[in-house]
Backbone as a printed PyTorch tensor [residue, N CA C, xyz], in Angstrom:
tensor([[[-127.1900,   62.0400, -105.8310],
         [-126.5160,   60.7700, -105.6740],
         [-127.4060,   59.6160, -106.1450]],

        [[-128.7690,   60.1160, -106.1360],
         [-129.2250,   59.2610, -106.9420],
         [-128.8900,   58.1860, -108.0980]],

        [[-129.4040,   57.0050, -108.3050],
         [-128.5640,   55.8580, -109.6110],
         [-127.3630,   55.7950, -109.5330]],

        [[-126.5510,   56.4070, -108.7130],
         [-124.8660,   56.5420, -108.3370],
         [-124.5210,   55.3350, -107.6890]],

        [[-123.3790,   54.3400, -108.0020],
         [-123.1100,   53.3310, -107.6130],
         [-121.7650,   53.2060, -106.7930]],

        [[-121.0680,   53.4870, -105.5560],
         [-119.8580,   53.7530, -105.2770],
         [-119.5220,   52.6620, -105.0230]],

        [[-118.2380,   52.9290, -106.1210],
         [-117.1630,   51.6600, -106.2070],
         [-115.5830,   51.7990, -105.7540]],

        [[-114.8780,   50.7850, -105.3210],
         [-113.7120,   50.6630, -104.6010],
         [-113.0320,   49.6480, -104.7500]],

        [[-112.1580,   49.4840, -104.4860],
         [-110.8690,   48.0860, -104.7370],
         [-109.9880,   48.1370, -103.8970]],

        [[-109.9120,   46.8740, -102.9340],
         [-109.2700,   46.5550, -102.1220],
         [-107.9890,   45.3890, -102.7830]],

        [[-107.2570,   45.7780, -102.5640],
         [-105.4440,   44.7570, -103.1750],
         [-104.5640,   44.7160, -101.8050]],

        [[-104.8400,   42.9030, -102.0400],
         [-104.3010,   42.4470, -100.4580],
         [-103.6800,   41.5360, -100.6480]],

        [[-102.8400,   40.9170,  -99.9740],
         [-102.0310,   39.9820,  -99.8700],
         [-102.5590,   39.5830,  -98.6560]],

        [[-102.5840,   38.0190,  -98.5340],
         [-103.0310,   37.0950,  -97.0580],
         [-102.4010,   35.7880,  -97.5050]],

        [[-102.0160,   35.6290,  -96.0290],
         [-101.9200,   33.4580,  -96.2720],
         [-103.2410,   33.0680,  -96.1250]],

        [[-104.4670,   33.6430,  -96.0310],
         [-105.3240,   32.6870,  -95.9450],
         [-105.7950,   32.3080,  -97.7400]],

        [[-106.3920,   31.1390,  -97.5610],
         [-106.8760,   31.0560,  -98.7620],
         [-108.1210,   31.4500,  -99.3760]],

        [[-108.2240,   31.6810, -100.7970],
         [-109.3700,   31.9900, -101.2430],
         [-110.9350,   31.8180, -100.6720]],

        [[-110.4400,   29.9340, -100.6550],
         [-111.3510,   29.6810,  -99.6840],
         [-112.2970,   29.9160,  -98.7090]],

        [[-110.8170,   29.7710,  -97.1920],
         [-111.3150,   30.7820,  -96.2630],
         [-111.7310,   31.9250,  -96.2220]],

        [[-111.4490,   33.3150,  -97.5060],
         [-111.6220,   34.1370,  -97.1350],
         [-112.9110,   33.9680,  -97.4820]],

        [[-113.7020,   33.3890,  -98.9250],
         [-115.2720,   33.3320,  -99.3350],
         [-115.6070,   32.7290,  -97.7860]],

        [[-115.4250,   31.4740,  -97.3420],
         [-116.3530,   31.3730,  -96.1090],
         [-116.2840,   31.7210,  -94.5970]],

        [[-115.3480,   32.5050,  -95.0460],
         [-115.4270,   33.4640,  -93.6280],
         [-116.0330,   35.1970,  -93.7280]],

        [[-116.5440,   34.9110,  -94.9200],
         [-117.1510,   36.4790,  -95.7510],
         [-118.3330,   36.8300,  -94.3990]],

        [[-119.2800,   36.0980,  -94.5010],
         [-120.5500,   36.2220,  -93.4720],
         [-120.0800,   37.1770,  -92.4790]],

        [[-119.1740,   36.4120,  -91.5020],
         [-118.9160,   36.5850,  -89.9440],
         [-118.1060,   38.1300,  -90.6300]],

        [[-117.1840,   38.0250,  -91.2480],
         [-116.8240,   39.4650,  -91.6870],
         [-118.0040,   40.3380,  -91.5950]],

        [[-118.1970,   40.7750,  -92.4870],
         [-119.6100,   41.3160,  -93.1370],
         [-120.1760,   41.7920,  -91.9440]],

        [[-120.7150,   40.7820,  -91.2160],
         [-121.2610,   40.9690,  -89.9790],
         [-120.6800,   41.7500,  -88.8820]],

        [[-118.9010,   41.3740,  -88.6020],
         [-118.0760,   41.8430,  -87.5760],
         [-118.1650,   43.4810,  -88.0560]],

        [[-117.8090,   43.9210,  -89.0160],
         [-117.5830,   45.0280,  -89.5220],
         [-119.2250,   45.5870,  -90.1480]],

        [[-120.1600,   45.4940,  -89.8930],
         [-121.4930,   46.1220,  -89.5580],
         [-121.5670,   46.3960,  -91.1900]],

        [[-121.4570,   45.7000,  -92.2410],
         [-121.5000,   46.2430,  -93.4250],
         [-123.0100,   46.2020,  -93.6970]],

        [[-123.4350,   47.2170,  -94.3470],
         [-124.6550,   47.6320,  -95.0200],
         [-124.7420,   46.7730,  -95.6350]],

        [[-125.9720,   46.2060,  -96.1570],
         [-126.6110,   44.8370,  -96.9120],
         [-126.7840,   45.1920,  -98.1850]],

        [[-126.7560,   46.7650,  -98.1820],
         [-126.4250,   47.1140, -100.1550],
         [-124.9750,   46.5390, -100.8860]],

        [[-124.3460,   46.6430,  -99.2200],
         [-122.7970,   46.6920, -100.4680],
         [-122.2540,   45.3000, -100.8810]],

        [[-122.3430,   45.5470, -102.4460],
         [-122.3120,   44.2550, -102.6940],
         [-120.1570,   43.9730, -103.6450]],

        [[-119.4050,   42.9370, -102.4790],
         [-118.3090,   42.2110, -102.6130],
         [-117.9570,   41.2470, -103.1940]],

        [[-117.2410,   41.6160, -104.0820],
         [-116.3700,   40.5650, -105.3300],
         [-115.2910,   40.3340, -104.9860]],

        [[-114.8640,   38.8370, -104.5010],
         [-113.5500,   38.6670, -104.2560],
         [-112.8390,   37.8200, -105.8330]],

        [[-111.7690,   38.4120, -106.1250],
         [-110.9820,   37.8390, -107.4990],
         [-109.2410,   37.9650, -107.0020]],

        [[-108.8760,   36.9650, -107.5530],
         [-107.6930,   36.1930, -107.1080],
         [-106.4930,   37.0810, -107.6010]],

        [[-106.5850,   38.1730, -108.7790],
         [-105.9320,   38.6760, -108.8980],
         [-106.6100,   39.4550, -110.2230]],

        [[-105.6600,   40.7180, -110.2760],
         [-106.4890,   41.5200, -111.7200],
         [-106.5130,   41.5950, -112.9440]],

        [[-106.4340,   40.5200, -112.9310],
         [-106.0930,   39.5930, -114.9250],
         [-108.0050,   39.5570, -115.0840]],

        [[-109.0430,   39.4980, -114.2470],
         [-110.7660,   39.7320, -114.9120],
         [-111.0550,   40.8330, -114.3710]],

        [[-110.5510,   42.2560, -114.2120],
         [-111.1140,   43.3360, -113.8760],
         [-110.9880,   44.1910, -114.9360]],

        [[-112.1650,   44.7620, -115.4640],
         [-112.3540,   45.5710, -116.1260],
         [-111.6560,   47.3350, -115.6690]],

        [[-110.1900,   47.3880, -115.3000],
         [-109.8770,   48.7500, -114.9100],
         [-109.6840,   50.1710, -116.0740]],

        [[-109.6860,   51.5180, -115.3790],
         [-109.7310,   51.9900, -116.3650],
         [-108.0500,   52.4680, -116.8090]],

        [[-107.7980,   53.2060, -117.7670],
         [-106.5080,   53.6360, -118.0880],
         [-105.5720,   54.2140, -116.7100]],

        [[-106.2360,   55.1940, -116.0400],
         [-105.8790,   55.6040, -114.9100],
         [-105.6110,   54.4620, -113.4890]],

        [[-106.5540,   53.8790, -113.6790],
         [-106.3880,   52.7480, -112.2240],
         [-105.6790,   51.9270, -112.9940]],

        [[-105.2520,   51.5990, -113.8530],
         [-104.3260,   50.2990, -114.5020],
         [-102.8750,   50.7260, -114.1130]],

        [[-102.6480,   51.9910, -114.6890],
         [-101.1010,   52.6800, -114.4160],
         [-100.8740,   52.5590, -112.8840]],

        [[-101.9170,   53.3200, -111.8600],
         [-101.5670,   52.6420, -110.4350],
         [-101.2390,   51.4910, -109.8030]],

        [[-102.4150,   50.4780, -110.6390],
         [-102.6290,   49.4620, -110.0480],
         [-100.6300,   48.6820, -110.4940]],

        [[-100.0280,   49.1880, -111.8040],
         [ -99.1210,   48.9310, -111.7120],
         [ -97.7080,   49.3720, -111.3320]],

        [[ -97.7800,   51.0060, -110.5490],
         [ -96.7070,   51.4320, -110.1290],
         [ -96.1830,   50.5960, -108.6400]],

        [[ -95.2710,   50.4410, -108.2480],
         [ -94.2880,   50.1260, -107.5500],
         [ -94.8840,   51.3530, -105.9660]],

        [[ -95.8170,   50.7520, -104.8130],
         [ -95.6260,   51.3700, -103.7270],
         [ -95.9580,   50.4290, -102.4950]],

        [[ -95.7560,   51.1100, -101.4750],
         [ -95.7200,   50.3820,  -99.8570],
         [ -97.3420,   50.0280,  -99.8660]],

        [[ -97.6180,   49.1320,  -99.7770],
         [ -98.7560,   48.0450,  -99.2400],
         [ -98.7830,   47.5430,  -98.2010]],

        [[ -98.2860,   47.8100,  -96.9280],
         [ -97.8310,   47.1270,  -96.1680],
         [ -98.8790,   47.8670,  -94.7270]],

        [[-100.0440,   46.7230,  -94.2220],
         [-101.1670,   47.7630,  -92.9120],
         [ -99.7000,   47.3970,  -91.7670]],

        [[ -99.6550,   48.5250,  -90.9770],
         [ -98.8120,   47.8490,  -89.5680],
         [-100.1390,   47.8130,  -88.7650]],

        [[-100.1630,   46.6470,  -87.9630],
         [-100.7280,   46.4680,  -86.7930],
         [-100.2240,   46.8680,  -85.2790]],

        [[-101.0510,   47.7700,  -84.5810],
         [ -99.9400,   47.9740,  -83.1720],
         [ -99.5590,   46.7790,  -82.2350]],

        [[-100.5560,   45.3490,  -82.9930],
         [ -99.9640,   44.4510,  -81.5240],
         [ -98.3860,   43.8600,  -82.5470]],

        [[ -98.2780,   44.3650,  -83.3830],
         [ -97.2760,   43.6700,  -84.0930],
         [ -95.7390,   44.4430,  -84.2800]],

        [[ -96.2400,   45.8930,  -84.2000],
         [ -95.2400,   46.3690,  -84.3020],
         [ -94.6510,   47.3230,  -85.2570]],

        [[ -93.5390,   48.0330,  -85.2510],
         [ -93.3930,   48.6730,  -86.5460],
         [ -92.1950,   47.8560,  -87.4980]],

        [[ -92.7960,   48.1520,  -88.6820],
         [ -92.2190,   46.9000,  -89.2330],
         [ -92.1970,   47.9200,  -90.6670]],

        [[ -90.5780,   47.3820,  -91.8180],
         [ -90.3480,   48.4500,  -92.8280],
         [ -91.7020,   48.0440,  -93.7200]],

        [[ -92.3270,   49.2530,  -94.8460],
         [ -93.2060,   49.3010,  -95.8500],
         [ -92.6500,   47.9970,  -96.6770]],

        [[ -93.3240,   47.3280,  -97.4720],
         [ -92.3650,   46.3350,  -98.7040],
         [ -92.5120,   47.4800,  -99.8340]],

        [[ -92.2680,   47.6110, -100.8230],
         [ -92.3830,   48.3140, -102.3090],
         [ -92.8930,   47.0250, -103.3570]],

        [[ -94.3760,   47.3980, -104.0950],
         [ -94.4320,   46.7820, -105.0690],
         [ -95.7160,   46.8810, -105.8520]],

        [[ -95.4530,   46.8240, -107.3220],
         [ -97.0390,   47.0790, -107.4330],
         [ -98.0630,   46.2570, -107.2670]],

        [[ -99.5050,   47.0650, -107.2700],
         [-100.0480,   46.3510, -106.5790],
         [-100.8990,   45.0730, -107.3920]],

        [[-100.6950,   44.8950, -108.3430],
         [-100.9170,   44.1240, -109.3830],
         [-100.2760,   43.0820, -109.0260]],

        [[ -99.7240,   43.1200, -108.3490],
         [ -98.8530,   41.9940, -107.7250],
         [ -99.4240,   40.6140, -106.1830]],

        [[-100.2060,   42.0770, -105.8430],
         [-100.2610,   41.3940, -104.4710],
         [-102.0420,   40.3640, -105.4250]],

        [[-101.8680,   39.5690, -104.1430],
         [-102.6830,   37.9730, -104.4070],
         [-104.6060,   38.2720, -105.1550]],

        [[-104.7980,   39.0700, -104.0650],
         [-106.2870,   39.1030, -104.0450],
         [-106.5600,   40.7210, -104.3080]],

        [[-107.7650,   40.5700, -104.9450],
         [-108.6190,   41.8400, -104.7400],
         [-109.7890,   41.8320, -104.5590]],

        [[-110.5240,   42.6510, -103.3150],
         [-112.1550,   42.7230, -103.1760],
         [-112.5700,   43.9160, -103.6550]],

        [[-113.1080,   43.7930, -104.6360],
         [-114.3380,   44.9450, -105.6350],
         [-115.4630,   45.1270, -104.6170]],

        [[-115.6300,   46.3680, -104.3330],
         [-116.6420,   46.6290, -103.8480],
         [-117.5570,   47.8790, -104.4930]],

        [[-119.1860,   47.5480, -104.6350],
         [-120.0100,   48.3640, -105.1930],
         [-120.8390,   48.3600, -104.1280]],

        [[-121.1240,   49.7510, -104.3410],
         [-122.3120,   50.3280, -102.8060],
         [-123.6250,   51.1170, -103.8250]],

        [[-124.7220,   50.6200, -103.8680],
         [-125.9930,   51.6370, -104.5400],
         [-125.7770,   52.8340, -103.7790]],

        [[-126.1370,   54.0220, -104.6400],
         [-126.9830,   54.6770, -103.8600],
         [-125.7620,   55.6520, -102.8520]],

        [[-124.4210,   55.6670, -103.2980],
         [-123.4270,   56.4290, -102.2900],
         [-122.2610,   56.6290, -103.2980]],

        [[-121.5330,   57.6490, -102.7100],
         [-120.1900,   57.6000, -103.0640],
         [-118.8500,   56.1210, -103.2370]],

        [[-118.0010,   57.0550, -104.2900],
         [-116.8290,   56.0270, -104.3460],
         [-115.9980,   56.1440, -103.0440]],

        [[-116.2140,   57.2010, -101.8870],
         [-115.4730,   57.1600, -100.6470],
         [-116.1430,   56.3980,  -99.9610]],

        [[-117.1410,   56.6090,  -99.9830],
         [-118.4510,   55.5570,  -98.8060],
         [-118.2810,   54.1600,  -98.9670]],

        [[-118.1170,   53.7430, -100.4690],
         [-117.4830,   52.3860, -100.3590],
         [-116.5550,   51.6180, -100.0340]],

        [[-115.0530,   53.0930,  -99.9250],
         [-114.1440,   52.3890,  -99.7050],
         [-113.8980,   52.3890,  -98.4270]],

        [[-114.3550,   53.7480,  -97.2800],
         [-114.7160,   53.3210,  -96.0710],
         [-115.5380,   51.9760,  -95.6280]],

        [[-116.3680,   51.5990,  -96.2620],
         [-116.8180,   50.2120,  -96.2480],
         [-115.8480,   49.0820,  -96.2540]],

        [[-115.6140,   49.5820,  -97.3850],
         [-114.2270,   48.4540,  -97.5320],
         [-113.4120,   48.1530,  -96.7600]],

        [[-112.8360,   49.2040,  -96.4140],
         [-111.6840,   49.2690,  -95.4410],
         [-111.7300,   48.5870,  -94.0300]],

        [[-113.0190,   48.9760,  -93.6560],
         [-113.5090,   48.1830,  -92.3800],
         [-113.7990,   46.8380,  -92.5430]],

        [[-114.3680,   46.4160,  -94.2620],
         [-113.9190,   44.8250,  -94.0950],
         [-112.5400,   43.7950,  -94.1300]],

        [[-111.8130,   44.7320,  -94.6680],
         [-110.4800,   44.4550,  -94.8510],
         [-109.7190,   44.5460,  -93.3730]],

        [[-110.4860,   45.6210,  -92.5450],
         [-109.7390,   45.4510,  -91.4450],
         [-110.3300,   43.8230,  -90.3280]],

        [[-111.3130,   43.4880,  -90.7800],
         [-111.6610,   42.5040,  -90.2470],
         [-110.9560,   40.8180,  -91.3100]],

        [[-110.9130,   40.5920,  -92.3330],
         [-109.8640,   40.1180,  -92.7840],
         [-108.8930,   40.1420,  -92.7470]],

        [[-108.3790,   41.0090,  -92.2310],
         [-106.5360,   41.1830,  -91.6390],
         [-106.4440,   39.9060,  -90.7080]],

        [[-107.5700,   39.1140,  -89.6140],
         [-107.3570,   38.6330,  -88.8070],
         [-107.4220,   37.3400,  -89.0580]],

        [[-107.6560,   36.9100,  -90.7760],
         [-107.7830,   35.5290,  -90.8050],
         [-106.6070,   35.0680,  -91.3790]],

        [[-105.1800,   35.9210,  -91.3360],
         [-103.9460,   35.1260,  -91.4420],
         [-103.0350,   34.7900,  -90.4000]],

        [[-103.0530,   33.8480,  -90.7960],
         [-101.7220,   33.0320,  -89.5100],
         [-100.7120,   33.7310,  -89.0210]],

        [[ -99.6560,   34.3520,  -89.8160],
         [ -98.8250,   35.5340,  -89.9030],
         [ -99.3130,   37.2890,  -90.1850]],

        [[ -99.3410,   37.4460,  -89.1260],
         [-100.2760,   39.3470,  -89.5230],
         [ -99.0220,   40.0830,  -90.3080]],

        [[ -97.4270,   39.6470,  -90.4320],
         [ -96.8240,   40.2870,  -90.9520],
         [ -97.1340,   40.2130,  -92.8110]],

        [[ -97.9250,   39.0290,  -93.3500],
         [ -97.9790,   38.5640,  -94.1150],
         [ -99.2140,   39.0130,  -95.1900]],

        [[ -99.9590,   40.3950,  -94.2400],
         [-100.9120,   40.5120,  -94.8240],
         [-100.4480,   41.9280,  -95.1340]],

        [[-100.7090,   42.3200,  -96.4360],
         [-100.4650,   44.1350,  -96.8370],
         [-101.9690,   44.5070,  -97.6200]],

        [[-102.1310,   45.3590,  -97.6490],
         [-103.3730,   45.9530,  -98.4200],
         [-103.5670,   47.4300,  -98.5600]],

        [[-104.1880,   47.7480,  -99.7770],
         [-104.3380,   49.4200, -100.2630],
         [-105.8450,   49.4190, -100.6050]],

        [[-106.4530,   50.1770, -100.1440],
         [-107.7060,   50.9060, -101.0070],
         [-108.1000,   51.5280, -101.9440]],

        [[-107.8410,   51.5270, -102.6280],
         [-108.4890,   52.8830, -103.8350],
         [-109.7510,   52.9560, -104.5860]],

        [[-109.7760,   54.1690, -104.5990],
         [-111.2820,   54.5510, -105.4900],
         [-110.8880,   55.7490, -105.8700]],

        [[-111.9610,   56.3600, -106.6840],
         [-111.7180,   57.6730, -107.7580],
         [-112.4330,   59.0410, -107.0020]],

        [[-112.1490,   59.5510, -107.0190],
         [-112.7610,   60.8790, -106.3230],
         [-112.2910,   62.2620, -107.1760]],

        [[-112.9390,   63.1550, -107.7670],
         [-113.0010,   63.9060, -108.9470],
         [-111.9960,   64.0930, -109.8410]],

        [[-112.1990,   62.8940, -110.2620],
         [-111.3970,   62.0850, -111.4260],
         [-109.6350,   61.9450, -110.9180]],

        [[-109.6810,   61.9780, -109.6660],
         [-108.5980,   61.6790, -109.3570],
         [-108.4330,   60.0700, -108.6750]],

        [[-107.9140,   59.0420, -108.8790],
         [-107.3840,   57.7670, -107.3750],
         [-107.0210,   57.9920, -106.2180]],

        [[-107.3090,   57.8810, -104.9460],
         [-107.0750,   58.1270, -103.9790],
         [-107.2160,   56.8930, -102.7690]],

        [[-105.8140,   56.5270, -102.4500],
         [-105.9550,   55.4290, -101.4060],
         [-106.6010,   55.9940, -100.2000]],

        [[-107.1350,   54.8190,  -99.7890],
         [-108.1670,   55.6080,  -98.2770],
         [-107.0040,   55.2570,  -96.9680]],

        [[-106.7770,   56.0860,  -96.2160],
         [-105.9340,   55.6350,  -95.4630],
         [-106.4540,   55.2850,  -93.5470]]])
């Protein structure tokens, strides 16, 4: 695993703003115990990501994005691709897997779930590559 860099992509939809989410990154980061290697790119949408042939076709098929929360309820999936939804956080981890990052991820995303006004309003997917396959982390 050596020189191995594990990478991941988080595609979310939030009312919070860009903004808030850069300066509420810290207290994230922190809430969710993230390792000080892993280093987070937040981009507004995936018009500057370098994806490959395979994550492009996902990133544009048509599926449910939608986290349910239990204080919220069960509530239907939306359908859409995910090229669609607002934000994405790139995440690169030295030194680990493309799962290790997106478990990373995931736990920051679950701590960003809490900076929208409306929790119905927030959806998000994980993915990363795992032997040469995409695989959302669930």
């Amino acid at each position: 695993m050596e020189n191995q860099t594990g990478t991941a992509y988080a595609f979310f939809d939030s009312d919070a703003t860009k903004q808030k989410i850069k300066r509420s990154m810290p207290q994230v980061i922190e809430n969710a115990n993230t390792p000080r290697q892993l280093e987070l790119l937040l981009h507004e949408n995936t018009g500057n990501l370098q994806l490959d042939k395979k994550l492009q076709q996902i990133v544009r098929t048509p599926r449910s994005s939608r986290i349910l929360h239990s204080k919220v309820g069960v509530d239907a999936p939306e359908v859409a691709p995910l090229e669609d939804l607002k934000y994405v956080l790139e995440a690169k981890y030295p030194n680990a897997t493309n799962e290790e990052a997106a478990n990373e991820l995931g736990d920051v995303m679950n701590y960003i779930s809490y900076l929208n006004v409306n929790p119905l309003s927030f959806k998000c997917k994980v993915v990363y590559e795992k032997g040469g396959k995409y695989l959302f982390r669930e």
